[in-house]
PDB file of N, CA, C and O in Angstrom:
ATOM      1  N   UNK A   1     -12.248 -26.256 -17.121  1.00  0.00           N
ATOM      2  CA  UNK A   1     -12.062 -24.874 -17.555  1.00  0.00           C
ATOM      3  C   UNK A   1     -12.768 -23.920 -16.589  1.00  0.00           C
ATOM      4  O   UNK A   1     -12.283 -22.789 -16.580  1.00  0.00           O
ATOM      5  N   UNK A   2     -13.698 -24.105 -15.859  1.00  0.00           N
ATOM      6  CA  UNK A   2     -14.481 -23.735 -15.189  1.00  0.00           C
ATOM      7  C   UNK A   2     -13.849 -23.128 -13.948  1.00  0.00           C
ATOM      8  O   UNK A   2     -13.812 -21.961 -13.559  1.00  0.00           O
ATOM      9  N   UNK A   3     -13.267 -24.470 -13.339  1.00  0.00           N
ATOM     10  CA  UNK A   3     -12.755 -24.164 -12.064  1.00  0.00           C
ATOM     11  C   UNK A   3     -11.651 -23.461 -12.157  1.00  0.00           C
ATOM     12  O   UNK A   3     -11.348 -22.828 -11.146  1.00  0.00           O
ATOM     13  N   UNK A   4     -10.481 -23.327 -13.696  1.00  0.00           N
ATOM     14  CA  UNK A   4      -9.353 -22.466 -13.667  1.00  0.00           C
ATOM     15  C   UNK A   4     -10.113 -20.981 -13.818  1.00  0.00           C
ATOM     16  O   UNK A   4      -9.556 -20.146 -13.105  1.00  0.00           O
ATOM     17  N   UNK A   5     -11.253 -20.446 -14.574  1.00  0.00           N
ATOM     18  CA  UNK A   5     -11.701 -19.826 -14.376  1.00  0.00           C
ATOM     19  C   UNK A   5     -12.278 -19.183 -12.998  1.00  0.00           C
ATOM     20  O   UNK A   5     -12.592 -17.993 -12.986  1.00  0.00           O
ATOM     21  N   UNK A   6     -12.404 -19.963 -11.881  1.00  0.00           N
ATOM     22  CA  UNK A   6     -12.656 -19.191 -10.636  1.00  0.00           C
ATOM     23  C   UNK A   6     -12.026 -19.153  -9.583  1.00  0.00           C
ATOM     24  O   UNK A   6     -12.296 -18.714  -8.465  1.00  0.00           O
ATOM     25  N   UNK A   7     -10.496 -20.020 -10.342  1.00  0.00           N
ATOM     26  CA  UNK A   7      -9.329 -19.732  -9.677  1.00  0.00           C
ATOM     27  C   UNK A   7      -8.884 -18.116  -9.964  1.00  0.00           C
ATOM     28  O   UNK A   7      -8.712 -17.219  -9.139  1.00  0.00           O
ATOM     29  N   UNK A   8      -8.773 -18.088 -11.306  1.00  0.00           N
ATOM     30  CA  UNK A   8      -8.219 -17.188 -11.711  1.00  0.00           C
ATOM     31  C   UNK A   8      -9.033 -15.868 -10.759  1.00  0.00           C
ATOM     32  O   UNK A   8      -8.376 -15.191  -9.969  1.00  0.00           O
ATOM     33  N   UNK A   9     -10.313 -15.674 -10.945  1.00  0.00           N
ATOM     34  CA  UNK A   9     -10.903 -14.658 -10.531  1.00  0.00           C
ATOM     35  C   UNK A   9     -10.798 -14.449  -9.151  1.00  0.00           C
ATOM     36  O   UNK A   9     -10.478 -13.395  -8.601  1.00  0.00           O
ATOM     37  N   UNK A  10     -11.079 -15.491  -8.634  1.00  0.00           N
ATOM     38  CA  UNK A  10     -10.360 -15.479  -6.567  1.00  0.00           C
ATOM     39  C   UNK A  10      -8.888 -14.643  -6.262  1.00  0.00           C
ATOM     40  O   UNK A  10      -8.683 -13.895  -5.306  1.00  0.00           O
ATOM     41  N   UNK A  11      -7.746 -15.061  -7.570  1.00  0.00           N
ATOM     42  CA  UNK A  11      -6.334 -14.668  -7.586  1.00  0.00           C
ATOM     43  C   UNK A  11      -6.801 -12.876  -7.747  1.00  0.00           C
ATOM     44  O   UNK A  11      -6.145 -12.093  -7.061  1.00  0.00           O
ATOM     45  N   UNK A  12      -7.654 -12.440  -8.436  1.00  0.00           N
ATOM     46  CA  UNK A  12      -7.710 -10.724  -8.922  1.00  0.00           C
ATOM     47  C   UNK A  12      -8.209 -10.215  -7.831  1.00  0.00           C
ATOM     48  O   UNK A  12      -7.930  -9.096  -7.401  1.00  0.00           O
ATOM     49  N   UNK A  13      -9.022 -11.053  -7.295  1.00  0.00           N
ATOM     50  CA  UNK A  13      -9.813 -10.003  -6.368  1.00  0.00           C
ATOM     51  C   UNK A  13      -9.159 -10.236  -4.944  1.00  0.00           C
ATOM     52  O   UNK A  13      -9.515  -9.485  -4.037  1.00  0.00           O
ATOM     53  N   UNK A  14      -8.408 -11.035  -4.738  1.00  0.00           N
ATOM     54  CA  UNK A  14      -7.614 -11.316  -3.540  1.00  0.00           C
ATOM     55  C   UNK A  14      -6.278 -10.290  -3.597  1.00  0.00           C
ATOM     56  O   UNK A  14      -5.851  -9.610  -2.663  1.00  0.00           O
ATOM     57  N   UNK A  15      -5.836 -10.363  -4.732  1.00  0.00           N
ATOM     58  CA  UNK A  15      -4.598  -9.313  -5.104  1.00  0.00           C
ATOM     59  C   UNK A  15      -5.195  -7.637  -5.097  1.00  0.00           C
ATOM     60  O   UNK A  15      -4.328  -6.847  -4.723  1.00  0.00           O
ATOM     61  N   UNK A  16      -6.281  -7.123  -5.387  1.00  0.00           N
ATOM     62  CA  UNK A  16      -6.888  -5.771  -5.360  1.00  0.00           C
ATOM     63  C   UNK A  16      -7.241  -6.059  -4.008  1.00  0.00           C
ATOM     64  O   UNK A  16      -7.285  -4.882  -3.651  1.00  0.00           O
ATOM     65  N   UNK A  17      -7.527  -6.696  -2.974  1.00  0.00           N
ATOM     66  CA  UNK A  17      -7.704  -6.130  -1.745  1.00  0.00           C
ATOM     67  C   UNK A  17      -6.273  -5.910  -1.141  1.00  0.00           C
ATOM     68  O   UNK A  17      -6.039  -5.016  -0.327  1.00  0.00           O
ATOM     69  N   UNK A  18      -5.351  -6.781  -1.595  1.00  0.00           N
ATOM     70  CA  UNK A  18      -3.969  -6.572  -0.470  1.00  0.00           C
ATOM     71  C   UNK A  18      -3.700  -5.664  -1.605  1.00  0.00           C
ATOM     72  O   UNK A  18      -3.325  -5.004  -0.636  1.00  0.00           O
ATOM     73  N   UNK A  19      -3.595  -5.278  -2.184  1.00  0.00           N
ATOM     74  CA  UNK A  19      -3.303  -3.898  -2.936  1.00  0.00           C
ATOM     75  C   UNK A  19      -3.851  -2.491  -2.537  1.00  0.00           C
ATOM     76  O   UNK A  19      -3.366  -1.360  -2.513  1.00  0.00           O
ATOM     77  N   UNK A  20      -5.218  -3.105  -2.195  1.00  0.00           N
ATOM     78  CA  UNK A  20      -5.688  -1.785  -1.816  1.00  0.00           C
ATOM     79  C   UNK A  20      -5.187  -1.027  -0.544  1.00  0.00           C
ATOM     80  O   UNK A  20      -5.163   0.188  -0.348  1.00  0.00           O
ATOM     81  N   UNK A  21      -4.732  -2.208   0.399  1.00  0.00           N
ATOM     82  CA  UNK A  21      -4.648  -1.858   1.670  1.00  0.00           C
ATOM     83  C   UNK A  21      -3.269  -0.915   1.988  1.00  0.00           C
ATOM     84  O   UNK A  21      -3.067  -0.209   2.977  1.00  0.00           O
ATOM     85  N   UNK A  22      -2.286  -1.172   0.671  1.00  0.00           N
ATOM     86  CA  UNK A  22      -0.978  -0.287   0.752  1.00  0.00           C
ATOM     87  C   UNK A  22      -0.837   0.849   0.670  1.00  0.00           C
ATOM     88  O   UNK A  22      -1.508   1.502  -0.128  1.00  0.00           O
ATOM     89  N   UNK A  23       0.000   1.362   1.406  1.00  0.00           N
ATOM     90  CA  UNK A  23       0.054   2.334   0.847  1.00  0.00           C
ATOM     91  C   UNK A  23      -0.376   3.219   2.163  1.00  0.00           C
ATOM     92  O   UNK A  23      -1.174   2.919   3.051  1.00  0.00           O
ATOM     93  N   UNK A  24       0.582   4.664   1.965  1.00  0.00           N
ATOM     94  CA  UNK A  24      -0.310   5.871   2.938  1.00  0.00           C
ATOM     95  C   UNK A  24      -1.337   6.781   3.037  1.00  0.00           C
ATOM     96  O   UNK A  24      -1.104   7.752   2.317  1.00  0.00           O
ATOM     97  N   UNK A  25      -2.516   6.879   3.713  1.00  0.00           N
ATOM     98  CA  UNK A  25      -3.303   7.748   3.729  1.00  0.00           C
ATOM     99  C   UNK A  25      -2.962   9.139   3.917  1.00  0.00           C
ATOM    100  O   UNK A  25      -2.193   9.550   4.787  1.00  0.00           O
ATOM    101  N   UNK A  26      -3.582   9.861   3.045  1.00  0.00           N
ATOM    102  CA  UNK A  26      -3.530  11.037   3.167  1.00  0.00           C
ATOM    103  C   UNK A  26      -2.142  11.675   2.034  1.00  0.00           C
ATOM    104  O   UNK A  26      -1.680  10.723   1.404  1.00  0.00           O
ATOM    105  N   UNK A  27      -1.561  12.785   1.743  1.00  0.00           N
ATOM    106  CA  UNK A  27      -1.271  13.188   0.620  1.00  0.00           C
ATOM    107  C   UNK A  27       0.347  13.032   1.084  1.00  0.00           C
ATOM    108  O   UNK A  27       0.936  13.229   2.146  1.00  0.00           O
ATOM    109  N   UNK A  28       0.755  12.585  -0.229  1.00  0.00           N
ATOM    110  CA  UNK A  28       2.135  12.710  -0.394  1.00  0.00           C
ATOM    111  C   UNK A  28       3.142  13.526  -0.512  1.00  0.00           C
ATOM    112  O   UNK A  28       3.448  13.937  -1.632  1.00  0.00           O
ATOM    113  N   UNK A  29       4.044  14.024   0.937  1.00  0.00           N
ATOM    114  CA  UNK A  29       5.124  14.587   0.794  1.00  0.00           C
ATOM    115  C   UNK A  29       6.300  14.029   1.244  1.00  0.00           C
ATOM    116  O   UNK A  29       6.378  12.921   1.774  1.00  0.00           O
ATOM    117  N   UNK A  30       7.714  15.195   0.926  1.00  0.00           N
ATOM    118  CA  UNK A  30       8.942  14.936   1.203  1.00  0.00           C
ATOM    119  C   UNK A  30       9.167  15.325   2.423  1.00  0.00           C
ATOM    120  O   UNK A  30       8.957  16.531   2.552  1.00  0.00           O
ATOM    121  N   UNK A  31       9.623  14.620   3.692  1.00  0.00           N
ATOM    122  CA  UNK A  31       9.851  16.050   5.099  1.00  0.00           C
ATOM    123  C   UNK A  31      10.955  16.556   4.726  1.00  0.00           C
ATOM    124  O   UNK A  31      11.757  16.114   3.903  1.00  0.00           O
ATOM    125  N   UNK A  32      10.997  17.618   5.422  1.00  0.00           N
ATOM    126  CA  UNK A  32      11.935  18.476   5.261  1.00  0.00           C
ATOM    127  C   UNK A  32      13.220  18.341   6.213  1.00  0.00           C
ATOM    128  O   UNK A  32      12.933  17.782   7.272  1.00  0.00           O
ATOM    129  N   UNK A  33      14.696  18.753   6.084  1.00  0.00           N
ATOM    130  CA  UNK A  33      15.717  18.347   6.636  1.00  0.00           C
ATOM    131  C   UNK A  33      15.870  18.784   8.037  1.00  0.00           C
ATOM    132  O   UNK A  33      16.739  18.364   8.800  1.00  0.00           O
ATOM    133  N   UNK A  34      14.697  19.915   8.406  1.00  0.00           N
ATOM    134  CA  UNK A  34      14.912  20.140   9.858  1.00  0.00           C
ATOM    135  C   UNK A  34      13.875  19.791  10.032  1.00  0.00           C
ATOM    136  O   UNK A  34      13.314  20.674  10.680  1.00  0.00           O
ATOM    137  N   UNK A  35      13.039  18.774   9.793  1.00  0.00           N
ATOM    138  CA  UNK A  35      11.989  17.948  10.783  1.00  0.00           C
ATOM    139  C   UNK A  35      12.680  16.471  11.604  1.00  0.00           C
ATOM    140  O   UNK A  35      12.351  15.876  12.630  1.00  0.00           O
ATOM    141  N   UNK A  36      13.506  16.305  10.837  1.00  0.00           N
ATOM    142  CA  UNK A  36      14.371  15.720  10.969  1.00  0.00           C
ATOM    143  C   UNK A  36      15.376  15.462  12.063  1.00  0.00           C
ATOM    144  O   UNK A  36      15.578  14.456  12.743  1.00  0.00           O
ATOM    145  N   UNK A  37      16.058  16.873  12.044  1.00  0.00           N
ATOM    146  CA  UNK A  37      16.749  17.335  12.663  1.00  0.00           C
ATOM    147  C   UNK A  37      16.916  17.187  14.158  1.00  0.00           C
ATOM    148  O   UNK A  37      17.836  16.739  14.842  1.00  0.00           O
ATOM    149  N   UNK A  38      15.397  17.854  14.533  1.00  0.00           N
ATOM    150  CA  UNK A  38      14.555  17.853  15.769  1.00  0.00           C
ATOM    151  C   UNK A  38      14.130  16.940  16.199  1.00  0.00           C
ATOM    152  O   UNK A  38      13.934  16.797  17.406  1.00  0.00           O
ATOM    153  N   UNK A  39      13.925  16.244  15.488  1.00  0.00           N
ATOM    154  CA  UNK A  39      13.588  14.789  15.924  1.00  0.00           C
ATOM    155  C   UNK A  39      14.567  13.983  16.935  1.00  0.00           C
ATOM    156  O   UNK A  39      14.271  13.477  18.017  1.00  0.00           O
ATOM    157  N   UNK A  40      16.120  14.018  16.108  1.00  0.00           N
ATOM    158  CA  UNK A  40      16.889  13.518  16.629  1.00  0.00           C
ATOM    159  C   UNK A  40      17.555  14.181  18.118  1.00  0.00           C
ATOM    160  O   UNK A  40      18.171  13.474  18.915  1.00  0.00           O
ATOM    161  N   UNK A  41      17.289  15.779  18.340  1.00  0.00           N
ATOM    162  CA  UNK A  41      17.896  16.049  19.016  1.00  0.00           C
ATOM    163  C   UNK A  41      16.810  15.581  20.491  1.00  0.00           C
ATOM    164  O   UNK A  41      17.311  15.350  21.591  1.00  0.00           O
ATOM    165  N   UNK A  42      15.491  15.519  20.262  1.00  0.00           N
ATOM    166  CA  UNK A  42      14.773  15.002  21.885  1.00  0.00           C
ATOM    167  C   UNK A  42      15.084  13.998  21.895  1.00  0.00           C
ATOM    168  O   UNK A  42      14.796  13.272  22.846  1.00  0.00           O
TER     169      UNK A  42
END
């Protein structure tokens, strides 16, 4: 019981680090259709 117990806990804390690592820094937006735009034309 022991050792499923520190299986289990290895599985949480292994899953909250690759969890943590997702994802983008800094704040969430939509770009806009002429950032876009410009992009494609250089």
């Amino acid at each position: 019981m022991k050792k499923q117990t520190t299986y289990l806990g290895l599985a949480v804390i292994f899953s909250l680090v690759l969890l943590g690592g997702c994802g983008q820094k800094g704040p969430l937006y939509l770009p806009d259709g002429k950032d876009q735009k410009q992009s494609q034309q250089k």
